[in-house]
N, C-alpha and C positions, 0 to 999 in steps of 0.2 A: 260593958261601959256604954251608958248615954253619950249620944251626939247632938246635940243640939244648941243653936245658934241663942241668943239671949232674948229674941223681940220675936221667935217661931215656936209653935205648937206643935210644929215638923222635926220627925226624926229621920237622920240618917239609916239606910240600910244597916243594922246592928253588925249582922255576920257579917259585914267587911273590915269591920277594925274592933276584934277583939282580943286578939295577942298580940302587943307590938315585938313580939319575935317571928311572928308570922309573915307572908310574903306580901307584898302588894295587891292585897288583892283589888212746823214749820214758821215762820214770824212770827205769828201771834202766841204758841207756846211760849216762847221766850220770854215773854212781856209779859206773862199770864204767873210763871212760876216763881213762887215768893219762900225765901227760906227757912220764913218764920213760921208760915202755914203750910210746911210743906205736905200734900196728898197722897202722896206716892205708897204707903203703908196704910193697912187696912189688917183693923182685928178680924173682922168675919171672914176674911179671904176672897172677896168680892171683887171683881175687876174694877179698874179705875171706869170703864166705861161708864159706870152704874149698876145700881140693884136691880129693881125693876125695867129699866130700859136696858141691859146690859149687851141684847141683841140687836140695840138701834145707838147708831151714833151721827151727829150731825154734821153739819160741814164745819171748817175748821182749817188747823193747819196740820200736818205731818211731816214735811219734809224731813230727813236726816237730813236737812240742814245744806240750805245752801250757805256755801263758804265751808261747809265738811272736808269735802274731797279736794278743795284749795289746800286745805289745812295738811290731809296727807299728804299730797301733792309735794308741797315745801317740806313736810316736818319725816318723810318716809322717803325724799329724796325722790320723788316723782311715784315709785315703784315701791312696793312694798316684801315685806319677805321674811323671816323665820327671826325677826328680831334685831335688833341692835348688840352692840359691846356688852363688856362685861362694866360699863362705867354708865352705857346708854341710860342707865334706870330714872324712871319720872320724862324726862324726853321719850323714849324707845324710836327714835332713829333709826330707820332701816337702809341698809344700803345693798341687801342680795335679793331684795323685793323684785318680783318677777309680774308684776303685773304692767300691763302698759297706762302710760300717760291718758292716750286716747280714752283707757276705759274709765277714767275719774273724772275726764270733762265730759261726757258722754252721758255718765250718771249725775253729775251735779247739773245736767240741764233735767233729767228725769225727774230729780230732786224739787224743782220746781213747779213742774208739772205734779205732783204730790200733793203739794199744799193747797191747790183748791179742789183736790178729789175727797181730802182723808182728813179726818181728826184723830188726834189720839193726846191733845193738849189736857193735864190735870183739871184745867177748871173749862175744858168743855162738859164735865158732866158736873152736877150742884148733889146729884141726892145716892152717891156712891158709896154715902158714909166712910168717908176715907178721911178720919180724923186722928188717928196715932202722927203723933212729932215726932218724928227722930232726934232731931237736935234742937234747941233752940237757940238761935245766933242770928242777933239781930244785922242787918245788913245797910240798915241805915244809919247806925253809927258810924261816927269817922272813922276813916281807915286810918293804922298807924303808918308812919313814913320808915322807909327800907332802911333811911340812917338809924333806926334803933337795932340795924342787927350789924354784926361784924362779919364782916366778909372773910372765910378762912382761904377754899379757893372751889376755882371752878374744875367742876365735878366733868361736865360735857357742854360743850358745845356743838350748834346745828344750824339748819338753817331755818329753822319754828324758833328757839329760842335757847337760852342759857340757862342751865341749873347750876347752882353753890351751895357749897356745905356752907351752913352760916352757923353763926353764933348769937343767941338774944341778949343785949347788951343787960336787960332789966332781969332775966330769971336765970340767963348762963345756960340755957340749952342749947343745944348742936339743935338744927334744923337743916331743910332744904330748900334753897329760894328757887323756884320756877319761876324763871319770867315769861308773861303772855306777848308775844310779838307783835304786835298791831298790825293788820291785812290792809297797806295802803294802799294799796288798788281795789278793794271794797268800802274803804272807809268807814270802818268801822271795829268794833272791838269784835273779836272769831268766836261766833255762832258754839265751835267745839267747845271751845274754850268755857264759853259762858254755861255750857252745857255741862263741862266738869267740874265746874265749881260748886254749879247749880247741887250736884248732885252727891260728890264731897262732902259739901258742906252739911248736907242735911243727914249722912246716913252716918251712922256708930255701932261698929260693928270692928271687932279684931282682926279680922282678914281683909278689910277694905284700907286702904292707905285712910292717915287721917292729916285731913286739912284743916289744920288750926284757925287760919285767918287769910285776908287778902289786906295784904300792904301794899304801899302806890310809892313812886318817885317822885321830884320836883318838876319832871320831863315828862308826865302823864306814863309812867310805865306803871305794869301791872304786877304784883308778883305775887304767888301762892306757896304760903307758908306751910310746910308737908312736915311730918317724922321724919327723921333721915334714916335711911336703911342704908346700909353698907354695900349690898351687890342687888343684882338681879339673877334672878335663876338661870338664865340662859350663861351670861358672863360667869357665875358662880361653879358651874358644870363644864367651864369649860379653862379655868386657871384652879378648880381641884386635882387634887394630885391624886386621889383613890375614889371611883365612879361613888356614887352614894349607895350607900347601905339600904338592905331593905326596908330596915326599920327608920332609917330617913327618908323613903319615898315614902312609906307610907303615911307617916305625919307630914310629908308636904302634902299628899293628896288630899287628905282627912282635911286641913285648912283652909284647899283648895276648894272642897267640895262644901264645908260650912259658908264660903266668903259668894261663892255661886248661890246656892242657895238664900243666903238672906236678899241677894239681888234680884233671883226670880220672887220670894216672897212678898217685896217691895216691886214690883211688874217691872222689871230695870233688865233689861238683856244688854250685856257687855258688848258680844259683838265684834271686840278685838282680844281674845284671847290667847296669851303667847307666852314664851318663857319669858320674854324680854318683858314684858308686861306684869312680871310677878316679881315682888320685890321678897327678899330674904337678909337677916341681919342676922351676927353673930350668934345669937341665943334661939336661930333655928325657926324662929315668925315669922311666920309669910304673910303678904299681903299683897293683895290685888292695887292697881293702877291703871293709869290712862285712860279715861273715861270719856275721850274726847267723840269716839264712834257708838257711844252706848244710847239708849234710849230707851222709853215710856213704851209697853206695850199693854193691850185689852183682851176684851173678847168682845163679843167675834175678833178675830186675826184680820190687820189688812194690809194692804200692800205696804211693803218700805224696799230701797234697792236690794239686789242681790249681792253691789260690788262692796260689799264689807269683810272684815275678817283676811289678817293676813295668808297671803297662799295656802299653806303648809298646813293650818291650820283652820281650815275651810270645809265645812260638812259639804258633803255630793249636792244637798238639795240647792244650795246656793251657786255650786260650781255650774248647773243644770240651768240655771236663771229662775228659780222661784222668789217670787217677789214679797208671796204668804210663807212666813216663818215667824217661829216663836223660839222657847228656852231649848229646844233642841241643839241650835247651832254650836251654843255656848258648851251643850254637854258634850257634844263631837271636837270641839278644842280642848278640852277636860282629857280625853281619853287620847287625843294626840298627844299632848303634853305627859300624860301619864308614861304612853310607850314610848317616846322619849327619853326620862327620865329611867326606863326599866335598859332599853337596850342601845342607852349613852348616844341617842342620835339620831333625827327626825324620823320618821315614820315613811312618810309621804312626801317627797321632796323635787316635786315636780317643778318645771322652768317656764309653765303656761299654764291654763284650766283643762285644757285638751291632756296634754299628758300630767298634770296633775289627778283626775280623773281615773287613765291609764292606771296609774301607779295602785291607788286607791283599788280598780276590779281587779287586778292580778294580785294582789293582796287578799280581799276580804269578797272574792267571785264578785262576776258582773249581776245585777241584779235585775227584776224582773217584777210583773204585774201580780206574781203570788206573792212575792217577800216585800215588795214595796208598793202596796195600793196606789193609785194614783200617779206612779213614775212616767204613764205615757203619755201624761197633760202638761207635762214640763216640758219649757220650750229644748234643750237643749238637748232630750231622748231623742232627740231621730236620728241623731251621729251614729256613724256606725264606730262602737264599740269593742275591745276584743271579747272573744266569747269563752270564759273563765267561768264553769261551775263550783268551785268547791271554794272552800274561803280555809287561807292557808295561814293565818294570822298565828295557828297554834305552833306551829313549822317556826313562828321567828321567836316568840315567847314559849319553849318547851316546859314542861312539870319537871324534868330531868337532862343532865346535861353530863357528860363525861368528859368536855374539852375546857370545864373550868368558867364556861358563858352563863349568865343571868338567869334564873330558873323563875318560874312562874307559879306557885302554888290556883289549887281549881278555884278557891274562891278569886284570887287577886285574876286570874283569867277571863272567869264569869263578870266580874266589874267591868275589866277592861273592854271584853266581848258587848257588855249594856250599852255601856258608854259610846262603841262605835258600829251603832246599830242603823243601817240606813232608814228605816221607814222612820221619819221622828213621831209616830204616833206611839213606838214603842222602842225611843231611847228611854233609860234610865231618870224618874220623875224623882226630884229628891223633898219632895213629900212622900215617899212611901212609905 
C-alpha cells in the first residue's frame, strides 16, 4: 500500500504499514506573510532560503516570536506539560506542565535578540521559486460576524481563550469557535496567534486541522472557525474503556506521520507536538493542531530557542540547549507519542529538564561522541550524567509477552527505535 500525502512526491517507509493486522510498527515576518501568496511550499524541494543563494541568508527577522512564550505562559498556565483534558482540544491547556515561569521570560528576551541576528521570513528570499498555493483565501475580504453562527456550548475554557461547539446559521454545520484573546499588556493582536492562522489557513492537507475562516465580534474579538473534532487523543486514551487496538495505533500513526510530513515538506516544524495537540473524531481522523509554537525553517539551519516543545515530549538535543535544530524534534514527539499510545502512558515523564534527560539515558543509554557526533558542543553536555550503556527500550516494548502486556512486532520496534534516535542526523527522514 502507497502512503503518500496529496501535494508530496514523498513516500512513507512502505514496510511499516503493510498489514493493518500487523503491530505497530521575527516582526517583519509577520507583516511580510500574505495568505493569498502564501511561499511556504515548493515543487522542486528547495529551501525557502533560496536556489542559488540557499547557503546565504540576509538580515531579517526570526524571532519565535516575541509574545510567543507570553502566550504559553497564559494559555499552558505559566508551565507546560504532557497535555490538557480530554475537552482541552483546539485550546490544549496544560496544567501538569513542569517547566518554570523563569524559563519563558528568559527565552522571550532571547527571542528578541533573534530578530536582528537571523532571517528565516518567506519573502526574505525573491528567487526560491516557491510558488505552489496551498489554499487560496483571500484575507482582505470582510470577515463574517460570530452572530451568523449559533452557539451550542462551551467546549473549554482557559486563560488564552474559549472554544464552542457552534453551529452555522447559513449551511447548518457543527464547527469550533476559537476565540483569540487580545495580549493587553502588549497591545496588540498574539504574534502565536497570527502565526496559526497564518498557517492554517494556507495548508490543505487531512491530518492538519482545517481553518475555514476568521470571523470578528462587535467588541473587536477574534474567532477561528475550525472542523470540530470530538476528542483529543490524550483525553480520548484516557475516558476509553479498552487501551487501543494495534490496528488503531497504527492508523493513528500512519496519519500522524502523513500530517508531519506534509509540514516538513512545506519547511513548517510544529514544535509542539503532543497528544493533547492531536485531535481525533468518531470515524477515527486524526489531525494535527495548535500551531501557535510552529514556525518557517531553511537551509542552512539557524538558531531559534531551545525552550519549545512540551516536557515530555522534548528531543535530548533541545533539553541540552541547542538552539540549531530542524525536523528532527518533531520526529522525536512522533515516537513519544507513538510509545505512549503502545504502552497506555508517557514514556518519559520527567518533573524538570535535568531529570527529564535522567529518564530518557536510563531508558535508551546515555550517549556519547560515537553515537551522537557533535554532543560535546552543546551547552548542556557537561552535567554530569548517569552512566547507562545499553539502551533498554526493547525491555518495555517486548516482541513477546506471557503476562497478557502490549507486544511489539520487529518492524513497529524498528520504527519506533528511528523515531527515537538521538543524533538527529539520523532520526527517521520521512522522504525516504
Amino acid at each position: 500500500m502507497e502512503v503518500c500525502s496529496p501535494n508530496s512526491s514523498h513516500m512513507l517507509p512502505q514496510k511499516y504499514f503493510q498489514n493493518n493486522n500487523q503491530d505497530v510498527e521575527g516582526e517583519n515576518e509577520v507583516q511580510m506573510w500574505t495568505i493569498t501568496k502564501s511561499r511556504w511550499a515548493c515543487d522542486d524541494g528547495l529551501s525557502p532560503i533560496g536556489a542559488d543563494d540557499k547557503h546565504q541568508h540576509g538580515k531579517g527577522s526570526s524571532s519565535p516570536e516575541t509574545g510567543e512564550f507570553q502566550r504559553e505562559c497564559s494559555e499552558s498556565t505559566v508551565t507546560r506539560s504532557s497535555g490538557g483534558s480530554g475537552r482541552d482540544h483546539y485550546l490544549s491547556p496544560s496544567t501538569d506542565d513542569t517547566d518554570s515561569k523563569k524559563d519563558f521570560l528568559m527565552d522571550s528576551m532571547d527571542d528578541v535578540e533573534e530578530q536582528s541576528d537571523v532571517s528565516d521570513s518567506p519573502a526574505d528570499s525573491e528567487n526560491g521559486g516557491l510558488i505552489h498555493v496551498q489554499r487560496n483565501i483571500n484575507m482582505l475580504q470582510s470577515c463574517r460576524s460570530v452572530c451568523e453562527f449559533e452557539m451550542i456550548k462551551k467546549i473549554n475554557e482557559g486563560t488564552y481563550g474559549v472554544v464552542y461547539k457552534a453551529r452555522d446559521k447559513k449551511t447548518g454545520e457543527i464547527v469550533a469557535l476559537k476565540k483569540v484573546k487580545m495580549n493587553i499588556d502588549r497591545d496588540g493582536f498574539p504574534l502565536s496567534s497570527l502565526r496559526e492562522i497564518n498557517i492554517l489557513l494556507s495548508f490543505n492537507h487531512p491530518s492538519i486541522v482545517n481553518v475555514k475562516e476568521v470571523v470578528v465580534d462587535d467588541f473587536d474579538g477574534t474567532f477561528m472557525v475550525m472542523e470540530y473534532m470530538e476528542y483529543d487523543l490524550k483525553g480520548l486514551k484516557e475516558v476509553k474503556k479498552q487501551p487501543f487496538s494495534m490496528s488503531e495505533i497504527k492508523s493513528l500513526i500512519q496519519q500522524l506521520l502523513e500530517g508531519v510530513r506534509y509540514l516538513h515538506d512545506n519547511w513548517v516544524i510544529h514544535r509542539d507536538l503532543k497528544t493533547s495537540n492531536i485531535l481525533v473524531n468518531n470515524e477515527g481522523e486524526l489531525k494535527i493542531c495548535d500551531f501557535g509554537l510552529s514556525r518557517q525553517y531553511g537551509s542552512p539551519l539557524k538558531p531559534y530557542t531551545p525552550v519549545v516543545v512540551t516536557l515530555w515530549y522534548r528531543a535530548p538535543e533541545l533539553l541540552l540547549g541547542a538552539k540549531e535544530y530542524s525536523t528532527a524534534i518533531d520526529m522525536w514527539s512522533v515516537g513519544c507519542i507513538m510509545a505512549e499510545l503502545i504502552g497506555k502512558e508517557p514514556l518519559f515523564k520527567g518533573k524538570s529538564e535535568l531529570e527529564q534527560l535522567d529518564k530518557i539515558f536510563r531508558t535508551l543509554g546515555t550517549p556519547n561522541e560515537k553515537i551522537w557526533p557533535g554532543l560535546s558542543n552543546l551547552p548542556g553536555a557537561k552535567a554530569n550524567f548517569v552512566k547507562q550503556p545499553y539502551n533498554m527500550l526493547r525491555k518495555k516494548f517486548p516482541a513477546t509477552s506471557f503476562t497478557g502486556s502490549t507486544v511489539l512486532s520487529e518492524l513497529g520496534f524498528d520504527l519506533l527505535k528511528k523515531l527515537l534516535t538521538y543524533d538527529p542526523e539520523k532520526v527517521l527522514l520521512l522522504d525516504a
